[in-house]
C-alpha positions in Angstrom: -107.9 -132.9 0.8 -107.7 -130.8 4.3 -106.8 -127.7 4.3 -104.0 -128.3 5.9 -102.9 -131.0 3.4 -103.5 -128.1 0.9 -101.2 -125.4 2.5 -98.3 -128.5 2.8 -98.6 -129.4 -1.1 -98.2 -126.0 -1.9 -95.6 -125.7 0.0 -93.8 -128.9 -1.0 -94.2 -127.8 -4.6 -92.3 -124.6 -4.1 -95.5 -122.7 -4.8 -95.4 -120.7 -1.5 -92.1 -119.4 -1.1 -92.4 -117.6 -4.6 -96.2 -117.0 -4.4 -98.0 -113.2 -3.3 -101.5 -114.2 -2.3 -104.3 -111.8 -1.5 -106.8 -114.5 -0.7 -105.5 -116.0 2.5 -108.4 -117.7 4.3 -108.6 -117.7 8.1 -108.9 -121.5 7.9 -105.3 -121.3 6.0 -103.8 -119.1 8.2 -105.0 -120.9 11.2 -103.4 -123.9 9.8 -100.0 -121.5 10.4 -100.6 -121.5 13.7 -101.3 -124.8 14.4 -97.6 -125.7 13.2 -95.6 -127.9 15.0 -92.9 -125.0 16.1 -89.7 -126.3 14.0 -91.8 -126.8 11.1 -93.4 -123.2 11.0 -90.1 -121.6 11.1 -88.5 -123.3 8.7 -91.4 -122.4 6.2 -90.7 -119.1 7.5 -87.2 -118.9 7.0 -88.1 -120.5 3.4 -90.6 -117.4 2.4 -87.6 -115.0 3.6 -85.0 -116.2 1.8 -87.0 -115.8 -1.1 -87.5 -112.4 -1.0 -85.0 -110.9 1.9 -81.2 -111.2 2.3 -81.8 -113.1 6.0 -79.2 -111.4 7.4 -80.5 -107.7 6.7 -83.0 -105.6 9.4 -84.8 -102.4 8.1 -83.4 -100.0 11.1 -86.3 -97.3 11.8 -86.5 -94.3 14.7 -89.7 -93.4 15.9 -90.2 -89.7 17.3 -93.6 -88.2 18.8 -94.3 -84.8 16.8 -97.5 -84.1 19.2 -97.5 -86.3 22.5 -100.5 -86.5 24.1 -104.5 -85.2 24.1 -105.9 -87.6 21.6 -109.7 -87.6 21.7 -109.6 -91.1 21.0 -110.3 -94.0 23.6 -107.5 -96.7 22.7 -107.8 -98.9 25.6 -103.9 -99.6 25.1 -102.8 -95.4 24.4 -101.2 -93.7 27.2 -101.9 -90.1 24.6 -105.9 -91.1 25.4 -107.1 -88.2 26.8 -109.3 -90.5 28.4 -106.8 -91.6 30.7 -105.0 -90.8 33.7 -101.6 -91.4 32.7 -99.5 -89.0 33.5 -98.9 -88.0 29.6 -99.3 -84.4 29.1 -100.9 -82.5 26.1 -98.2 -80.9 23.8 -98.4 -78.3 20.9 -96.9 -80.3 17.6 -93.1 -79.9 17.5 -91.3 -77.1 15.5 -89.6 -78.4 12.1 -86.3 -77.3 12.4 -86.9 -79.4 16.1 -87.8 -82.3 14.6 -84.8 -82.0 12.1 -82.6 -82.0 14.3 -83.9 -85.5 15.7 -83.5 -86.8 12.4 -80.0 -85.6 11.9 -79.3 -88.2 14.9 -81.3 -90.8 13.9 -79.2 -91.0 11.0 -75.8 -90.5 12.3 -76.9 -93.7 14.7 -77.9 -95.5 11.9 -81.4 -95.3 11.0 -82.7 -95.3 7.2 -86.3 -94.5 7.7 -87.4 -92.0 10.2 -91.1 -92.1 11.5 -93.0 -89.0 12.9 -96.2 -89.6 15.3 -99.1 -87.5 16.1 -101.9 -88.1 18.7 -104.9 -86.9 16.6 -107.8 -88.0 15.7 -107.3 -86.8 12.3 -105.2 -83.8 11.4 -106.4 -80.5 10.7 -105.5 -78.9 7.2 -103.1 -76.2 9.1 -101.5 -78.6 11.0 -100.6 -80.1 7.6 -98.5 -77.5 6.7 -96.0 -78.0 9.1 -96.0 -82.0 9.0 -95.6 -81.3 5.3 -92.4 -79.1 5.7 -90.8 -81.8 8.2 -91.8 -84.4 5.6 -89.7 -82.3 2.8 -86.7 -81.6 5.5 -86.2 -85.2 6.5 -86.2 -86.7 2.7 -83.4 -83.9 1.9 -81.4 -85.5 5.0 -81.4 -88.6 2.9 -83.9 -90.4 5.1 -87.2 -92.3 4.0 -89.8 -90.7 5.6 -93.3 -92.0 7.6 -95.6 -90.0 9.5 -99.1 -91.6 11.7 -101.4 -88.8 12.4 -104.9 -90.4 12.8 -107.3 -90.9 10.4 -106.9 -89.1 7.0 -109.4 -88.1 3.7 -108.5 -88.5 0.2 -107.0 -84.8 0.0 -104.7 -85.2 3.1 -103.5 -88.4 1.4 -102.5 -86.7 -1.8 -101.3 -83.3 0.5 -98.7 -85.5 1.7 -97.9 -87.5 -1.4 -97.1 -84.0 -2.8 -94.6 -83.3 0.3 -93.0 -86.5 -0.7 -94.0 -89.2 1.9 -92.6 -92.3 1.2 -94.8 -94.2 4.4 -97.8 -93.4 6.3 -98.5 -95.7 9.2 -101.8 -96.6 10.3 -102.8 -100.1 12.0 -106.0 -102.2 11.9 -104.8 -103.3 16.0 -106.8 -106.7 16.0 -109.5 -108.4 14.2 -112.5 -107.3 13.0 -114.5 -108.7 16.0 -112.3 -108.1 18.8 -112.0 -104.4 17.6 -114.8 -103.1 19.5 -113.4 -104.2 23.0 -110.3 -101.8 22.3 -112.1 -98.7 20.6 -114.9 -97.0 20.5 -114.3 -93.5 18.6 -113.7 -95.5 15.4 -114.8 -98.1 13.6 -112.8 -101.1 11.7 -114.1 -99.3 8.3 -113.2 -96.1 9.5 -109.3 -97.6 9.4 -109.9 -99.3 6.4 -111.2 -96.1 4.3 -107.6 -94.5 5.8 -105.6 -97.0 4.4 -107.4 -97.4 1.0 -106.8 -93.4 0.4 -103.1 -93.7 1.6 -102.8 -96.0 -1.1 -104.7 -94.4 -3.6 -102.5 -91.5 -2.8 -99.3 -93.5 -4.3 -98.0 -93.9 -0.4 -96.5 -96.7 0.6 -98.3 -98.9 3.6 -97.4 -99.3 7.1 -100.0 -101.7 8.7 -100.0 -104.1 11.6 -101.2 -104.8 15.3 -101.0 -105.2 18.4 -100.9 -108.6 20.2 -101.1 -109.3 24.1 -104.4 -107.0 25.0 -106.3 -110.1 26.1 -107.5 -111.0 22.3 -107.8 -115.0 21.8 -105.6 -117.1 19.1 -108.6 -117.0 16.9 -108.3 -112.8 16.8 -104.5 -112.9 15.7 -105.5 -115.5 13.3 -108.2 -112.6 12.0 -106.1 -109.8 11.8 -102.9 -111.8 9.7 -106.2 -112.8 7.7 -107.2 -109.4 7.5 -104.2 -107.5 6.2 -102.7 -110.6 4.1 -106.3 -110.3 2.0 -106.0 -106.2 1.3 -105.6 -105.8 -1.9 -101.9 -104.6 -1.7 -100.6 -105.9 1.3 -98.9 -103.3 3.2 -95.0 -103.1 2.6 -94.6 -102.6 6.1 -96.2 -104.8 8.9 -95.4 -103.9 12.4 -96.1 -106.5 15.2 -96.7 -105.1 18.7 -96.9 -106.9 21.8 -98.8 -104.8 24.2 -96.9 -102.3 26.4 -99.0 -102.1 29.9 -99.4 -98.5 30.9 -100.5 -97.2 34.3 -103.9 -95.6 33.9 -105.0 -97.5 30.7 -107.6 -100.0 30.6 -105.2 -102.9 29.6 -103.3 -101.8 32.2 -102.8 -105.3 34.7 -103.6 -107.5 31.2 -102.3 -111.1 31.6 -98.7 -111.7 29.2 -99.1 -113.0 26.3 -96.8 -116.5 25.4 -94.1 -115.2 24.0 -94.1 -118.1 21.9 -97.3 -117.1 20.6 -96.0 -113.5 19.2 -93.4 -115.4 17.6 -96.3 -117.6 15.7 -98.1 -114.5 14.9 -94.4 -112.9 13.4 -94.1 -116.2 11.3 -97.3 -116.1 10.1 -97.1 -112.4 8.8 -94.0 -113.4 7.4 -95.5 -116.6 5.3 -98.8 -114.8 4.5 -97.3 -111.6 3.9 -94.1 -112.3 1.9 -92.8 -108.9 0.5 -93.9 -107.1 3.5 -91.1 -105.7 6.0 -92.5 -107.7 9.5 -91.3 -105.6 12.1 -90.6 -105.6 15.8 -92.2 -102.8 17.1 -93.6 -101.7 20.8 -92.4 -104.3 23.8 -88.9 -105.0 23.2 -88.2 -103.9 25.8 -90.0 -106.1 27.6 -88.3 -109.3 25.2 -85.3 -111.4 25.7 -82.8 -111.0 23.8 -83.3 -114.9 22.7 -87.0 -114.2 22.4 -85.5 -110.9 19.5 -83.9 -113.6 18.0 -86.6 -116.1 17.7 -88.7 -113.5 16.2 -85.4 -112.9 13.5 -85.7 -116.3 12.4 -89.3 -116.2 12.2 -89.0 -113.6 9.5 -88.8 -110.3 11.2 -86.6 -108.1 9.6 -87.1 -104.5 10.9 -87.1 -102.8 14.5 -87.4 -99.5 15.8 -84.1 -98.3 17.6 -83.8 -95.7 19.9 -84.5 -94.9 23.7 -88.7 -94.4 23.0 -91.4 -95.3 21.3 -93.6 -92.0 21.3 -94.1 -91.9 25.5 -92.8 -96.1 26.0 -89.5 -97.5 27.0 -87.6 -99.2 23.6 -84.3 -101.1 24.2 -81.2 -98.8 24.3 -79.4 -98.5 21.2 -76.2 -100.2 22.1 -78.3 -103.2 23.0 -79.7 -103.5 19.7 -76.0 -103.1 18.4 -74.9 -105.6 20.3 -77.5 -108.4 19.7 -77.0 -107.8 16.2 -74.0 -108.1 16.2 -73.8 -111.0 18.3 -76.5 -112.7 15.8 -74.7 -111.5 13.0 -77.5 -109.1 11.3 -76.5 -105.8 9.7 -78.3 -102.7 8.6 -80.1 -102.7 5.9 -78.9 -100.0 3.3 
């Protein structure tokens, strides 16, 4: 029996729509990809159902805590320090500042709020303050996520202790395309992160980014990747590549949109539990494109004007194609 004939049986027997897997090969999940279209969505839309009311998106806002300065070499990071990109260095943001950000992301709407920091990896003082934001936006009512770089086992549980709910920290490709987007760290040096976020009793936010030149085989080994963690994360964000003046994947050819959609369904089938959200280049997306992605299993976005220092869709554009699709907030 093919592999592919495999992956059909267990579909056809109703094994896969009710089935959390941990040992996704790359030879099944290229098998996803290779899909007729129609026939990967549907198996799409199948897993969803399963598990997600279809009609429900995860609304989270994104806010940079400490813009710019990172030490790190992202080829795709406008904060690189590295880089000429007009992004300037800022001090981390005050709490009562960020408060007040997340007083407005919930009047508009939003149900998680997420906090970003260009670091390498925090420093223990720094902490303090992230912690206290942490603490003021859960007593808004608000589940809270933070990405500040690499983190060690007693960072993990610091934050546990302020009450994180998320902490967001992304594998970017696969394994062997890794090294062409960063040098300052390595593939284990992101895998050690999440593995103490999780130790820590914090929920995982994990994903990538597609459209920074990788082939069909690399998207195929970072669904692979995260769909074999041993928990896979509860949230997944999927990325198309924002092009940045002053960034090495700056000029990068555009990726087939159909092919983001493919690598949306995919994390969707492979990942079934998992929010799959749209994250970075919306902006850049149709509107039909969004809704392509919707019925591929995506069922999260980040709304608001930004997305740390990039362009996101304006908020009454996202009201408006979800309303004209039908989708409401999820509570």
């Amino acid at each position: 029996m093919t592999v592919e004939t495999a992956e059909n049986s267990r579909f056809s027997s109703g094994m896969l729509p009710g089935a959390v897997r941990h040992d996704w090969t790359r030879a099944e999940v290229a098998s996803l990809f290779a899909l007729p279209f129609p026939d990967l969505l549907y198996r799409a839309q199948t897993v969803h159902r399963a598990f997600f009311d279809p009609c429900e998106v995860q609304v989270s806002t994104l806010l940079s805590i400490k813009t710019g300065g990172c030490p790190e070499d992202c080829a795709y990071c406008p904060q690189s320090a590295k880089y000429n990109t007009g992004v300037k260095a800022e001090k981390l943001m005050n709490v009562e500042a960020v408060l007040t950000e997340a007083r407005a992301a919930k009047a508009a709407g939003a149900s998680r709020f997420c906090m970003g920091a260009a670091w390498r990896e925090p420093k223990d003082r720094d902490l303090d303050k992230v912690c206290a934001m942490i603490e003021g936006v859960r007593a808004l009512g608000l589940e809270t996520c933070v990405t500040l770089g690499m983190l060690d086992r007693a960072q993990a549980q610091r934050l546990k202790q302020a009450g994180l709910d998320y902490y967001n920290h992304n594998l970017d490709t696969s394994p062997e395309f890794y090294g062409n987007i960063i040098t300052t760290r390595t593939y284990q040096d992101r895998l050690d992160t999440l593995a103490n976020v999780r130790d820590a009793g914090i929920h995982v936010c994990c994903g990538g980014i597609v459209g920074m030149g990788e082939s069909a085989d690399d998207r195929i080994g970072m669904i692979a990747t995260l769909a074999s963690l041993p928990v896979h994360p509860e949230s997944v964000p999927i990325n198309m590549l924002v092009q940045v003046e002053g960034t090495p994947l700056a000029g990068a050819g555009t990726l087939d949109p159909f092919d983001f959609v493919r690598t949306v369904a995919a994390a969707r089938i492979a990942m079934p539990r998992s929010l799959v959200r749209l994250s970075a280049g919306r902006e850049e997306m149709s509107d039909e494109m969004q809704a392509l992605c919707f019925l591929a299993g995506a069922n999260s976005i980040f709304y608001g004007p930004k997305l740390l220092t990039t362009p996101n869709p304006a908020a009454d554009r996202d009201l408006q194609l979800m309303e004209r699709l039908g989708l409401r907030s999820m509570e």
